[in-house]
ROPA-771848 format. One line per field, with one value per residue: residue in one letter; x, y, z of N, C-alpha, C in turn. Coordinates in steps of 0.05 Angstrom, whole numbers. Layout:
BEGIN
code: c(A ...)
n.east: c(X ...)
n.north: c(Y ...)
n.up: c(Z ...)
ca.east: c(X ...)
ca.north: c(Y ...)
ca.up: c(Z ...)
c.east: c(X ...)
c.north: c(Y ...)
c.up: c(Z ...)
END
This chain:
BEGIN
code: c(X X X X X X X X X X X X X X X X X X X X X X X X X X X X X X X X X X X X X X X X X X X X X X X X X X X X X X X X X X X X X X X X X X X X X X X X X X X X X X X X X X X X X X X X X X X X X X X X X X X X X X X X X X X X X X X X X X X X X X X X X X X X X X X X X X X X X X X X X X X X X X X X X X X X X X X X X X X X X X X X X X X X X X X X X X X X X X X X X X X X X X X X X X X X X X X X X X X X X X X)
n.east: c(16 35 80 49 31 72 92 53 51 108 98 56 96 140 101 86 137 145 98 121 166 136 107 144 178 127 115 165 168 117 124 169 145 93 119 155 109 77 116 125 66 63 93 86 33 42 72 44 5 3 10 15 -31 2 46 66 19 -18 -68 -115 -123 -125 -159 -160 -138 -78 -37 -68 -85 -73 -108 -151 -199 -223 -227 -206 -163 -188 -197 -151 -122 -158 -145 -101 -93 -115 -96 -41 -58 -72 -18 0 -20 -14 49 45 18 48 98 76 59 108 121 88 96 148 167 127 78 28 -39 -72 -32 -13 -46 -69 -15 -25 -64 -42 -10 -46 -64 -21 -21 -72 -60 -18 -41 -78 -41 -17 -54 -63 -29 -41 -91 -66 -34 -63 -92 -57 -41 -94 -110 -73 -106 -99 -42 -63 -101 -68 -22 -50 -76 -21 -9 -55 -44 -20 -59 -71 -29 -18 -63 -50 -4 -12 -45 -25 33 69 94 70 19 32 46 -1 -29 5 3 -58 -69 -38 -77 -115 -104 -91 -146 -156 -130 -139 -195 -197 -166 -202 -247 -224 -213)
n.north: c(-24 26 32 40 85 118 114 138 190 200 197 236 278 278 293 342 367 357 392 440 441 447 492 524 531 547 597 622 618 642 697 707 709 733 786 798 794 842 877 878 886 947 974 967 991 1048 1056 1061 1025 1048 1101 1170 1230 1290 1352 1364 1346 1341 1404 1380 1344 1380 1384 1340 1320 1332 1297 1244 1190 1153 1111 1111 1105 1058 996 947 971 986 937 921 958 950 894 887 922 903 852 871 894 843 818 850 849 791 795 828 789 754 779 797 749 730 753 749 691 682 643 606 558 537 508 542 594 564 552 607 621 580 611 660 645 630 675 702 666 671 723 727 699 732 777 767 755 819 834 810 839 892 882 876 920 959 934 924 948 919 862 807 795 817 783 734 744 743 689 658 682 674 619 600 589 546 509 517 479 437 415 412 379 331 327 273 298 336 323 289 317 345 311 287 339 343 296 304 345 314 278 319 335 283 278 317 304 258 276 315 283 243 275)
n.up: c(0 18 -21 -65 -59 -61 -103 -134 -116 -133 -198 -190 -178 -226 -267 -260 -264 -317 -338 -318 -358 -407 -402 -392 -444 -475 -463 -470 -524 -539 -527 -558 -607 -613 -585 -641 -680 -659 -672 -731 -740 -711 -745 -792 -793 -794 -840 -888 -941 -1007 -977 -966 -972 -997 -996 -1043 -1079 -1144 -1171 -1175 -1134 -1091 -1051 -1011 -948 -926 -906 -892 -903 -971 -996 -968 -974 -1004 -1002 -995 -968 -915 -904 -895 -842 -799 -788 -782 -741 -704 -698 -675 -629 -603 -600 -565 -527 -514 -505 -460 -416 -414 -392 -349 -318 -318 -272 -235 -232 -220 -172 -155 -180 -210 -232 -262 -271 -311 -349 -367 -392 -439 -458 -476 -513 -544 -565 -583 -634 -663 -676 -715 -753 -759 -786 -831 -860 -862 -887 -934 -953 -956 -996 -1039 -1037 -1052 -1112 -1137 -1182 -1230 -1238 -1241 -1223 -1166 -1154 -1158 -1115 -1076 -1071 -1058 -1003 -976 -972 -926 -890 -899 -905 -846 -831 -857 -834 -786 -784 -813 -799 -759 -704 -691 -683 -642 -604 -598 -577 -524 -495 -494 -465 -413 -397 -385 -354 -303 -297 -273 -223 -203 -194 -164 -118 -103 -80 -50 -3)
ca.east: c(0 59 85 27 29 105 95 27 70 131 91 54 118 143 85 91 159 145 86 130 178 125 100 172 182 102 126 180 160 88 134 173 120 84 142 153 79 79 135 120 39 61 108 63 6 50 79 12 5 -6 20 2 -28 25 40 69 -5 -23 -84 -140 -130 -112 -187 -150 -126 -45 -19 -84 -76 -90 -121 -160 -235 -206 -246 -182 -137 -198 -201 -116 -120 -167 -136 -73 -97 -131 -63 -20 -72 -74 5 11 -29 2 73 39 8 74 106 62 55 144 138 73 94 178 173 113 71 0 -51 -80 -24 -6 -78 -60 6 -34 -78 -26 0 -69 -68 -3 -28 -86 -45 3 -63 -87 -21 -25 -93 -70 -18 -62 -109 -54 -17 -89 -99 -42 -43 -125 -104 -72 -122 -81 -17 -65 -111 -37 -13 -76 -79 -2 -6 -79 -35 -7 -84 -70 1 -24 -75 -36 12 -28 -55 -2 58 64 106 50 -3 34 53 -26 -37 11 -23 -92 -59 -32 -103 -135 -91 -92 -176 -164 -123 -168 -225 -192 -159 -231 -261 -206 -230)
ca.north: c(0 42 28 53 116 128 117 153 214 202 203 264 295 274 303 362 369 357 420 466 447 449 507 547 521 558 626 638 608 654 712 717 705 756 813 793 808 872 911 893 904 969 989 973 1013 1073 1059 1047 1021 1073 1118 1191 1249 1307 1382 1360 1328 1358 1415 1367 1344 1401 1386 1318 1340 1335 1263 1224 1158 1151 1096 1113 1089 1031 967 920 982 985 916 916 969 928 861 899 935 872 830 891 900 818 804 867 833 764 796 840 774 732 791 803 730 717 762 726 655 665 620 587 542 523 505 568 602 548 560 643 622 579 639 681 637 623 711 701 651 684 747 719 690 765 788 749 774 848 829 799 855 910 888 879 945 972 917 925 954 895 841 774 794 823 760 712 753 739 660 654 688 657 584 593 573 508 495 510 449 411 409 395 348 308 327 260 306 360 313 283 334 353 288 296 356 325 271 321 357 302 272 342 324 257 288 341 293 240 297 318 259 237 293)
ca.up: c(0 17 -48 -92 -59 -69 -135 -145 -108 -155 -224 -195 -186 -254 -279 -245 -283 -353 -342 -315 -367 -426 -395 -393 -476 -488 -455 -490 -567 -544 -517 -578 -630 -600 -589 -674 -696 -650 -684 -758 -741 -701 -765 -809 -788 -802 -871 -905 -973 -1019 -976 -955 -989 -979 -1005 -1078 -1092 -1162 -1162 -1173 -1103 -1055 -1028 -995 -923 -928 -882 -893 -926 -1005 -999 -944 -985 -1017 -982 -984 -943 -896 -886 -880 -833 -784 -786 -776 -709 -681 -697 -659 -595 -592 -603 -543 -506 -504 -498 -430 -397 -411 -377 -320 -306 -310 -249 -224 -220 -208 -147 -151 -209 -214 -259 -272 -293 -338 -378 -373 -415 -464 -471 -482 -537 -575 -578 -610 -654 -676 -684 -735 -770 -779 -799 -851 -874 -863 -917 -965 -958 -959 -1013 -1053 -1044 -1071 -1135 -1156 -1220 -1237 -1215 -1241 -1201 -1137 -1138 -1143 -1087 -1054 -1059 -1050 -985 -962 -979 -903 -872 -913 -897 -826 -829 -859 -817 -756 -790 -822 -781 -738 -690 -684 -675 -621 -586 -587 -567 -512 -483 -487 -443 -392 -380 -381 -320 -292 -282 -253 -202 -188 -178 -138 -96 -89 -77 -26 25)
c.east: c(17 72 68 31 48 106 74 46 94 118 78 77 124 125 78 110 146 116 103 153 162 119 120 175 157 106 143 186 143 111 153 159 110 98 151 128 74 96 126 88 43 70 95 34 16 68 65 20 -8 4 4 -5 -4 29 38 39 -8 -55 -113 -141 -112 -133 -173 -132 -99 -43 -33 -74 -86 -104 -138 -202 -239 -210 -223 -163 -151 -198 -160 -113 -138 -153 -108 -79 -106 -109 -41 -34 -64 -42 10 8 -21 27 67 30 31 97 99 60 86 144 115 90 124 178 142 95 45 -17 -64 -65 -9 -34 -72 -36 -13 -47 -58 -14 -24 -75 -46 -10 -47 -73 -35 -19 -76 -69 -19 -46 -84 -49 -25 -73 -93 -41 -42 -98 -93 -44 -71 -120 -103 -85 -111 -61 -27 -81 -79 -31 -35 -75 -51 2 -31 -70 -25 -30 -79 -54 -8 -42 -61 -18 12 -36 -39 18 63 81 87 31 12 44 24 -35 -28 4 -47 -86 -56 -58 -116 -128 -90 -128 -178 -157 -135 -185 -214 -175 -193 -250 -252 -207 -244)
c.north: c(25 52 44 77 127 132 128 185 226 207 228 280 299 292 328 377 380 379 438 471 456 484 536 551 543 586 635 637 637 689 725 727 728 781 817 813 838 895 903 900 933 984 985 992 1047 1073 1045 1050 1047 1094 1150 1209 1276 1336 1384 1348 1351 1380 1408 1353 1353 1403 1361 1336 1319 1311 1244 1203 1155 1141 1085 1098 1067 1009 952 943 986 956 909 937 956 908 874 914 913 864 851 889 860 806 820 855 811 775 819 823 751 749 797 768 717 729 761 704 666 651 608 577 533 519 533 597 596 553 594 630 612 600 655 674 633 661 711 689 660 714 751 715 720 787 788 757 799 842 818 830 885 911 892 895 959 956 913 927 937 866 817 786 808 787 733 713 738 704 654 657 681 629 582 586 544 504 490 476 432 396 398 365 315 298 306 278 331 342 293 291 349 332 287 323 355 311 285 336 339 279 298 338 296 266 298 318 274 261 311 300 239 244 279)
c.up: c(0 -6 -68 -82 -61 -88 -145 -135 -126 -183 -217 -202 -211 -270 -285 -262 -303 -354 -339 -335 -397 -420 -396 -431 -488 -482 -470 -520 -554 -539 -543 -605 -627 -605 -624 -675 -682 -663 -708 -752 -736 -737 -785 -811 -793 -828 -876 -932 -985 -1009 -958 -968 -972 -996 -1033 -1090 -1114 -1148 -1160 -1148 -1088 -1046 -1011 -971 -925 -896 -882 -919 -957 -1002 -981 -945 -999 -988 -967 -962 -915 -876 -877 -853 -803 -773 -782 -747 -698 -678 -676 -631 -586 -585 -580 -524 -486 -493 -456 -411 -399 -399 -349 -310 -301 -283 -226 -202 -222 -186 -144 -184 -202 -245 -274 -284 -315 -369 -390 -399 -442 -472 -487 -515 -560 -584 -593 -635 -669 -684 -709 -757 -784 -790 -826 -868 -876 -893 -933 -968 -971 -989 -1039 -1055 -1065 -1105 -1145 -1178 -1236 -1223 -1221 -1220 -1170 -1130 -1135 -1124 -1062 -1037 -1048 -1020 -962 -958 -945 -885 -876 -903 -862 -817 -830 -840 -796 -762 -796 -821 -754 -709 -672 -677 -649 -594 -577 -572 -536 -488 -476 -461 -418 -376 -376 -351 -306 -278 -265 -232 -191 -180 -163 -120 -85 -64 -57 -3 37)
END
């Protein structure tokens, strides 16, 4: 009897581990990822496609007010301009709760701010996803004219949703590393309920 519980104690431990080490690996992939899509979103939102109107504009538009964006009624720079501020507030985000939580948890570890990190990392992840979109949309702005070389641009740079799937999908390394994770919460509830249920 002794026995089982040494070793029910020991694989917690163990277990214990291999979170706080998964958990260190998800902070600083989500922590970089993040601090990335923040500066080109930020720098992008200030060198806009198309550009700015400015003093040299000929005399058919000196009604345009001088620093606003050319392409300020142009659908595709509205929708790059969007998906480019969401992707900047969400990549801030992650990189401000993987900061505020390094100086959280330095000496201690639980489950709850192991879920805060994954959060932090699925704002990165979705970040990068609308990055992605603001450069489709941006560069489609600028390239309407020519609609073969804006819609190419278009699919070429929409091909990274796919590659994403795929990859999940067909990457035995990715799918077992989801797998892996599954495994971990899902012993994270047995615990919980026989620590419950033990009371």
């Amino acid at each position: 009897m002794d026995r089982e519980k040494i070793k029910e104690v020991e694989r917690n431990e163990w277990n214990e581990k291999k979170k706080k080490f998964f958990t260190t690996k998800y902070k600083e992939s989500a922590l970089v990822a993040a601090t990335l899509i923040a500066t080109v979103t930020f720098t992008a939102g200030f060198t806009l496609p198309g550009g700015y109107f400015s003093n040299e504009v000929g005399n058919q538009q000196q009604q345009q007010v001088i620093g606003t964006a050319v392409l300020r009624n142009n659908k595709a720079f509205q929708a790059f301009m969007i998906t480019d501020t969401i992707a900047m507030v969400l990549s801030t985000t992650s990189v401000f709760m993987n900061l505020f939580l390094t100086i959280i948890s330095s000496n201690e570890y639980s489950k709850r701010l192991a879920s805060y990190y994954i959060v932090s990392m699925v704002l990165a992840m979705v970040a990068m996803g609308l990055m992605v979109v603001a450069f489709v949309t941006g560069t489609y702005a600028v390239l309407s004219p020519s609609l073969g070389l804006a819609i190419a641009t278009c699919v070429i740079g929409l091909s990274f949703f796919g590659l994403i799937v795929y990859t999940l999908t067909w990457s035995k390394r990715a799918v077992h590393i989801l797998k892996h994770l599954a495994l971990l919460y899902i012993w994270d509830i047995k615990i919980d309920y026989k620590k419950v249920h033990m009371k």
